[in-house]
C-alpha positions in Angstrom: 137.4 68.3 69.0 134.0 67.9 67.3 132.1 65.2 68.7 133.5 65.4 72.1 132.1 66.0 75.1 133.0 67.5 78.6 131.5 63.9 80.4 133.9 62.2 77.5 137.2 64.2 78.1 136.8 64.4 82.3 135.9 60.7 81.3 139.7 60.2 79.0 141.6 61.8 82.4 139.7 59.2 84.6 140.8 56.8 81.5 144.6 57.3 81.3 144.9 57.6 85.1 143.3 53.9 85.2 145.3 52.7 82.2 149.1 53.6 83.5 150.9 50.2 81.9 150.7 50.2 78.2 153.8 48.4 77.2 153.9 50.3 74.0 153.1 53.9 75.7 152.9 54.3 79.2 149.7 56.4 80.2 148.0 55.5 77.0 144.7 54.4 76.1 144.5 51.0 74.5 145.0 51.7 70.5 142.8 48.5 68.8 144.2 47.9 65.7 140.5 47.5 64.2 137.1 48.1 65.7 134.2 46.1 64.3 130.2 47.8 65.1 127.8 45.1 63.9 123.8 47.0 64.3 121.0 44.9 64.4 118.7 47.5 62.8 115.6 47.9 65.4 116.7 45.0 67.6 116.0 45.2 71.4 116.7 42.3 74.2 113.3 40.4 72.7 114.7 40.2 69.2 117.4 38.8 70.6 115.8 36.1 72.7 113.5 35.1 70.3 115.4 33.8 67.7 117.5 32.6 70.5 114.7 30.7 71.9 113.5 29.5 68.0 117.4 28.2 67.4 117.6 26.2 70.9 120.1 28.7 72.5 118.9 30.9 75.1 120.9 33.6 76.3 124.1 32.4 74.1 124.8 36.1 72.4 125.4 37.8 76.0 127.1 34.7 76.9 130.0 35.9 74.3 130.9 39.1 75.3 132.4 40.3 78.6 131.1 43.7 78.5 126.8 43.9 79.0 125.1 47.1 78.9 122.0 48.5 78.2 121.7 51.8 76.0 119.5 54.2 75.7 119.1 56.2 71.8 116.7 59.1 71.7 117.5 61.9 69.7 118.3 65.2 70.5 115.3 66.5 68.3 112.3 64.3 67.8 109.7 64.5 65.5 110.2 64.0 61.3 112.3 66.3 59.9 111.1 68.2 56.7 113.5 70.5 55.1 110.1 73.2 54.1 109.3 73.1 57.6 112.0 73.5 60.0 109.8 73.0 63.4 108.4 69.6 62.5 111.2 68.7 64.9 110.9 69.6 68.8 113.0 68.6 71.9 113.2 64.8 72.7 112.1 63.7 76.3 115.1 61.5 76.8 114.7 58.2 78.6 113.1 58.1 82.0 113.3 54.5 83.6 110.0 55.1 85.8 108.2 56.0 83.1 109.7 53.5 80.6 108.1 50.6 82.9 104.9 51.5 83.3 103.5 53.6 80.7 104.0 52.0 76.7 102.3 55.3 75.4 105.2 56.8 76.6 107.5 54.5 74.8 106.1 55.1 71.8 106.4 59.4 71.4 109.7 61.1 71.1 111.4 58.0 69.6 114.6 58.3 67.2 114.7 57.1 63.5 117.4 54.8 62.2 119.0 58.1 60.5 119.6 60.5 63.9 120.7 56.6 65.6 123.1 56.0 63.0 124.7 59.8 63.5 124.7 59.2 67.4 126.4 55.8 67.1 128.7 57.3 64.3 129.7 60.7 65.3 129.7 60.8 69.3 126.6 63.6 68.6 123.1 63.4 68.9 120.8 65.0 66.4 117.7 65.6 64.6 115.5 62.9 63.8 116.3 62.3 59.6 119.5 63.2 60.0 122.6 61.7 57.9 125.9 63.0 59.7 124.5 66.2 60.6 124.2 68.6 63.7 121.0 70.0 64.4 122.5 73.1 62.8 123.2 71.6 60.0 126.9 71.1 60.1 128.8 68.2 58.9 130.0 65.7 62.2 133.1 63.7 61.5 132.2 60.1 61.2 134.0 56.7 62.2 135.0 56.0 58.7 136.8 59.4 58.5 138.7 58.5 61.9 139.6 55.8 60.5 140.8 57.2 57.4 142.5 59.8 59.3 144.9 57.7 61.6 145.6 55.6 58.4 143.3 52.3 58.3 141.0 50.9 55.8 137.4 51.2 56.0 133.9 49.9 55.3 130.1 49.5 55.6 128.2 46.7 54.7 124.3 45.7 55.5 121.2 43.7 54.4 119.5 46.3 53.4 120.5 49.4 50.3 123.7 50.5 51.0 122.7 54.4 50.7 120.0 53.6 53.7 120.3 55.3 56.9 122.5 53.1 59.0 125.6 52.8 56.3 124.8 56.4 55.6 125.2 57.3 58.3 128.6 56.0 58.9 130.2 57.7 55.8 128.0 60.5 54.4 126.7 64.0 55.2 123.0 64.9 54.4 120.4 67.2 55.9 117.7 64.9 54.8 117.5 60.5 55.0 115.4 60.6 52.2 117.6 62.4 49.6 118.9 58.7 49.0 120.7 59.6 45.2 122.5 62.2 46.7 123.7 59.9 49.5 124.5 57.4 47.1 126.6 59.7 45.2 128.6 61.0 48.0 129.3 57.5 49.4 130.5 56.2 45.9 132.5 59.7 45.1 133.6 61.0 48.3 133.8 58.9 50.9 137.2 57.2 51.3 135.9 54.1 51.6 137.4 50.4 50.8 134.4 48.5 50.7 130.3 49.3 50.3 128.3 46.8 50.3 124.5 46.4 50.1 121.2 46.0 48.5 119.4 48.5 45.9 120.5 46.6 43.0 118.2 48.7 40.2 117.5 46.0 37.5 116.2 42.9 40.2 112.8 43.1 42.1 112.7 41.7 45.6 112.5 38.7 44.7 115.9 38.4 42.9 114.2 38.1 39.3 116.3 40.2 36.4 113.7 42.7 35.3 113.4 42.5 31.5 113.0 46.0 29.7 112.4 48.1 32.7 114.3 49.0 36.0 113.4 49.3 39.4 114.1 52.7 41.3 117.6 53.6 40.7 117.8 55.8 43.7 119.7 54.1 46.0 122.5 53.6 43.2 122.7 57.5 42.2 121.1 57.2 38.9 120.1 54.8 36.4 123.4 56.3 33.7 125.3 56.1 37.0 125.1 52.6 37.6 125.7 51.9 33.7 128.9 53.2 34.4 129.9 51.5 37.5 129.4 48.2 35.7 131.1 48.7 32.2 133.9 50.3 34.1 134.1 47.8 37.0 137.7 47.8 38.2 138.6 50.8 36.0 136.4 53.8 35.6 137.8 56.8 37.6 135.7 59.7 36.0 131.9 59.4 35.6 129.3 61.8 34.0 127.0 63.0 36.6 124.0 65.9 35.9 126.3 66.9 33.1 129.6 67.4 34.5 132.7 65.3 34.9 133.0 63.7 39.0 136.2 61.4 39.8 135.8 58.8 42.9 137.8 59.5 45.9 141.6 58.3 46.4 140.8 55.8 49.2 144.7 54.4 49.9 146.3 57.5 50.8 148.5 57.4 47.4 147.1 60.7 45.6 145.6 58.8 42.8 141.8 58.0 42.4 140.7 54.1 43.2 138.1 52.9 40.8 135.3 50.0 42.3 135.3 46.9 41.4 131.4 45.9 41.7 130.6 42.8 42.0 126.9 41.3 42.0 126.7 37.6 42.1 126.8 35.6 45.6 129.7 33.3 43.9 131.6 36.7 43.4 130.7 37.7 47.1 131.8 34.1 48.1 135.2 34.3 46.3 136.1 37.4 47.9 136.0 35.7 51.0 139.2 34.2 49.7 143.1 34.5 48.7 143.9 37.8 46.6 141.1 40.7 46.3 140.2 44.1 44.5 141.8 47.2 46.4 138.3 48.5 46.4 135.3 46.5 46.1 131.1 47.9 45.7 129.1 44.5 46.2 125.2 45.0 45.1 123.5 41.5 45.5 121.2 40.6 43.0 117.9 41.7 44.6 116.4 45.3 45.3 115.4 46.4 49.0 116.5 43.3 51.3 118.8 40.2 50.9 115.9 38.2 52.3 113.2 40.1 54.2 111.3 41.8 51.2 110.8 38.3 49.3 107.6 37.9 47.7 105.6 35.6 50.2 104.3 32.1 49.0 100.0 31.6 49.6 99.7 31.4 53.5 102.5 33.0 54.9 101.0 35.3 57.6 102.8 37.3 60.7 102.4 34.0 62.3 104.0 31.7 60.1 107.4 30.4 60.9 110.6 31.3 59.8 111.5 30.3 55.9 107.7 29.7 55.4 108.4 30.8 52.1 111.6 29.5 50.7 114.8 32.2 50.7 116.3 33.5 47.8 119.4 30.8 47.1 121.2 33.3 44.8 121.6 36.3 47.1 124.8 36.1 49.4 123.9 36.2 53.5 124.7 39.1 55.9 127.5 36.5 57.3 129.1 35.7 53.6 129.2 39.6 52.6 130.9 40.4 56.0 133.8 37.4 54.9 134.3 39.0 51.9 134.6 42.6 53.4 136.7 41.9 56.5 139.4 39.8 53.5 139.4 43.0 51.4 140.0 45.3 54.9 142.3 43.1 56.4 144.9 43.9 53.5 145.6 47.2 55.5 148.7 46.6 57.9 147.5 49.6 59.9 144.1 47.7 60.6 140.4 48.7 60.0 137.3 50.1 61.0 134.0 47.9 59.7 130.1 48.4 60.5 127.8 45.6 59.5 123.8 46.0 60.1 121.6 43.6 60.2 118.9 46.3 58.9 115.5 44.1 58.2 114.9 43.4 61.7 114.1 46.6 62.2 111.6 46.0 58.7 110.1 42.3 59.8 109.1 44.1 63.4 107.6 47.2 61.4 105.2 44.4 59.5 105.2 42.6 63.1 106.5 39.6 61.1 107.2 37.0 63.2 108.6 34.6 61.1 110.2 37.0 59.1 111.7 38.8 62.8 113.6 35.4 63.6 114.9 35.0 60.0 116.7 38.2 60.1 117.9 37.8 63.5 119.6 34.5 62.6 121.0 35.8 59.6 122.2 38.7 61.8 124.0 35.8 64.1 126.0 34.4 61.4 127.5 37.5 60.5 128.2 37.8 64.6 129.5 34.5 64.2 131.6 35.3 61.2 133.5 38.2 63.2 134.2 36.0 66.1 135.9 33.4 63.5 138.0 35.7 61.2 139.1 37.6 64.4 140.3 34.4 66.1 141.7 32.7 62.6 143.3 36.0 61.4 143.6 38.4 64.6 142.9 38.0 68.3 141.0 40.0 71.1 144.1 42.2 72.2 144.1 44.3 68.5 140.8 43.6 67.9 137.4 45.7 69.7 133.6 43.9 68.7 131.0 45.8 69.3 127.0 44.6 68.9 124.0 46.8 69.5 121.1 48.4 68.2 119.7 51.6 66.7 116.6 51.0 68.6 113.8 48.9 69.0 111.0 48.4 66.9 107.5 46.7 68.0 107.6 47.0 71.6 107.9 43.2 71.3 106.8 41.0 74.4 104.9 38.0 75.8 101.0 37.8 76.3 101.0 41.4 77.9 103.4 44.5 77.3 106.5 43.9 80.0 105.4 39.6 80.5 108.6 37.5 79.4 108.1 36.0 76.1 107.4 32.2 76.4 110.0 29.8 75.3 108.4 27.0 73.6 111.4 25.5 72.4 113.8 24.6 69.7 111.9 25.1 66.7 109.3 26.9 67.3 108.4 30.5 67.8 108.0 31.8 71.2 104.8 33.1 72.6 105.6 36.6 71.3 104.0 39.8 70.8 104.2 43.2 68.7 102.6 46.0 70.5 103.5 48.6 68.2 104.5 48.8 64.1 106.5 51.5 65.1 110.0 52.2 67.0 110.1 52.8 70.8 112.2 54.4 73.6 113.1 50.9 75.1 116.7 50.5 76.3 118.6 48.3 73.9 121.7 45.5 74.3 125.3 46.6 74.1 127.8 44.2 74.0 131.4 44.3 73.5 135.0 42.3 73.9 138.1 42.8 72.7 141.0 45.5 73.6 139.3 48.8 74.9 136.3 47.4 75.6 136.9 47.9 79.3 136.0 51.4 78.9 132.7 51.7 78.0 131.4 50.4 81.7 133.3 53.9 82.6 131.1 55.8 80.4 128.0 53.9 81.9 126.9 56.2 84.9 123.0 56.1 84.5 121.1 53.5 86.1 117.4 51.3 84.8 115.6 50.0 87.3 115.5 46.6 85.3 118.3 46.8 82.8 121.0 48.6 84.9 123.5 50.3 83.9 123.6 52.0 80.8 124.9 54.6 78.2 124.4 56.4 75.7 124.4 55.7 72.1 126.6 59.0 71.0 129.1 58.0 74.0 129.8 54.8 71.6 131.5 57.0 68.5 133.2 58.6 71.9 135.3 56.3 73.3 136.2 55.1 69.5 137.5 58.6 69.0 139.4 58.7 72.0 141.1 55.1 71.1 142.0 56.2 67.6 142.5 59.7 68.8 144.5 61.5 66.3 
């Protein structure tokens, strides 16, 4: 059983003994008929409370969810992977709660990348830093979006930032390397069995959302410029592509033997029809902007680190994290079997490398309305007994805090940014939320047997794709 370990199966005996009443199967687990992960790329408990404090609603995301845990998500190696020299990674140091209070130089050394996080979160393994689905020898791990395909449900990915980035990738591809970005591209769009992608990288936009005219941005995070030609003549149709010279065929993602072509769609009146009555089978959405929905924007004169939120104007023709995630969970819902979806909020994790404020609080509200988004389509179209939400982290970036590392941040009320401060442009080894409600969310508070001295208890990220595996155990 790749991906499980000894903790996780003494763990499922402890499980089924305290679950003996499952009307459909005594002695079962609960079987959720979807699971939804939403990631707030780089978000820790400050992220969190600032935009909290900025919107005039303190505490109100914990406030939803039954299950509150802390987690902790170093890697297994640490270091930057680099495939021409195979010892740039070494062993990680874990996370030490005397150590993590006291000493921010430790906080800052040993840290895990958005890649290995991603893996952990989406495999049930821990890895090397850079890594995209990978063990630390180099073998493929199977990911959530293959469970799910395996036990029969539809699938998806969807975040703020390009789609072939490490988070998504994470979830549905298999790379030695983060950077290798057209090759990631190219195996999410041809081999992965998913029903829906979604997410920036759109080759012929700047950040800014402007059409470029005669030339095109990167087209790396799309496979290739040709590539994309051919996704968007053949929206809705094209099954074989020309690819390095050879003939490749996209993936048969319904189980029926035949290849399922993408429908792309671009415009944020196409994302906000999906939302909608009938859809596509299979749907690529690419807003039209490059790196970020919002985050990357060309700033207007003045806008500093310190300036507040929408200080310059957003983009009014790119789709929000919250629309996209309508649109996806009406294309995944069509499965009767149910659905597996991840949606990250990824430009936190960007505003807090910049040490943005501003630019922080604008991502985490937009990362809110796609929380918010979840909580309405599950109680419109499904309900907390099939449905498991789950929202966390990869880990935090900034070391954000009040006046001194560790000090509170200072609420100064609706409206206004709270007396916050970056102490780092890089990520740390601070503990990070977990919440989750729904049907076999009870069991992660099993899997919680380490202890902070401030957060208390907490897991692991890799035990997350654990449990999942165990619910949708084939």
């Amino acid at each position: 059983m790749p991906g499980i370990t000894t903790k996780t199966i003494l763990a499922a005996a402890f499980l089924l003994a305290a679950f003996p009443s499952q009307p459909e199967k005594p002695g079962s687990l609960p079987k959720p008929k979807n699971i939804i992960i939403l990631i707030g790329d780089g978000m820790g408990y400050n992220h969190v409370l600032a935009a909290e404090y900025y919107l005039g609603t303190p505490y109100r995301l914990q406030g939803r969810f039954p299950v509150r845990l802390a987690m902790s998500h170093y890697p297994a190696l640490a270091g930057e992977y680099d495939t021409t020299e195979a010892g740039s990674n070494h062993y990680a140091s874990g996370y030490d709660p005397s150590l993590a209070w006291k000493d921010t130089a430790w906080l800052k050394r040993n840290f895990t990348e958005s890649a290995a996080a991603a893996t952990a979160l989406a495999t049930g393994v821990k890895t090397y830093n850079n890594s995209i689905g990978m063990s630390v020898d180099h073998e493929p791990l199977e990911n959530l979006v293959q469970r799910a395909k395996s036990v029969g449900k539809a699938a998806g990915v969807v975040t703020s930032v390009p789609f072939a980035h490490a988070t998504p990738a994470g979830f549905t591809a298999h790379n030695v390397s983060r950077i290798n970005y057209s090759r990631i591209a190219a195996e999410m769009l041809l081999e992965s069995r998913c029903d829906v992608i979604m997410g920036c990288g759109n080759p012929v936009f700047d950040n800014s959302g402007n059409r470029l005219s005669g030339k095109w941005n990167g087209a790396k995070y799309v496979v290739d410029s040709a590539f994309w030609q051919q996704l968007i003549a053949g929206s809705g149709r094209q099954i074989h592509f020309m690819l390095e010279g050879r003939t490749v065929t996209v993936a048969d993602n319904d189980g029926d033997k035949r290849p399922d072509p993408w429908t792309v769609i671009e415009k944020r009146e196409d994302f906000l029809k999906l939302s909608k009555g009938k859809t596509p089978d299979r749907v690529l959405g690419c807003p039209e902007v490059y790196s970020t929905l919002q985050e990357a924007r060309t700033a207007v004169t003045g806008e500093t680190n310190e300036s507040p939120p929408w200080f310059t104007p957003p983009l009014e023709k790119v789709p929000s994290l919250a629309e996209m995630t309508a649109g996806a969970l009406n294309v995944l819902d069509n499965n009767s079997r149910g659905f597996f979806l991840m949606v990250e909020g990824g430009a936190p994790d960007w505003a807090s490398h910049s040490n943005g404020k501003g630019r922080l609080v604008e991502e985490m509200t937009g990362f809110f309305g796609a929380i918010d988004e979840v909580f309405g389509w599950v109680e419109k179209n499904s309900n907390w007994k099939e449905t498991l939400l789950i929202v966390t982290g990869d880990h935090e970036t900034g070391l954000l805090w009040g006046d001194k590392p560790f000090v509170p941040m200072k609420d100064n009320g609706k409206g206004n940014l709270p007396g916050m401060t970056f102490y780092s442009r890089d990520h740390t080894n601070s503990l990070i939320p977990f919440y989750a409600i729904g049907t076999g969310s009870e069991l992660f508070p099993m899997m919680a047997d380490e202890r902070d001295s401030v957060r208390g208890a907490f897991i692991q990220n890799s035990e997350v794709a654990q449990v999942i595996k165990l619910l949708w155990f084939k």
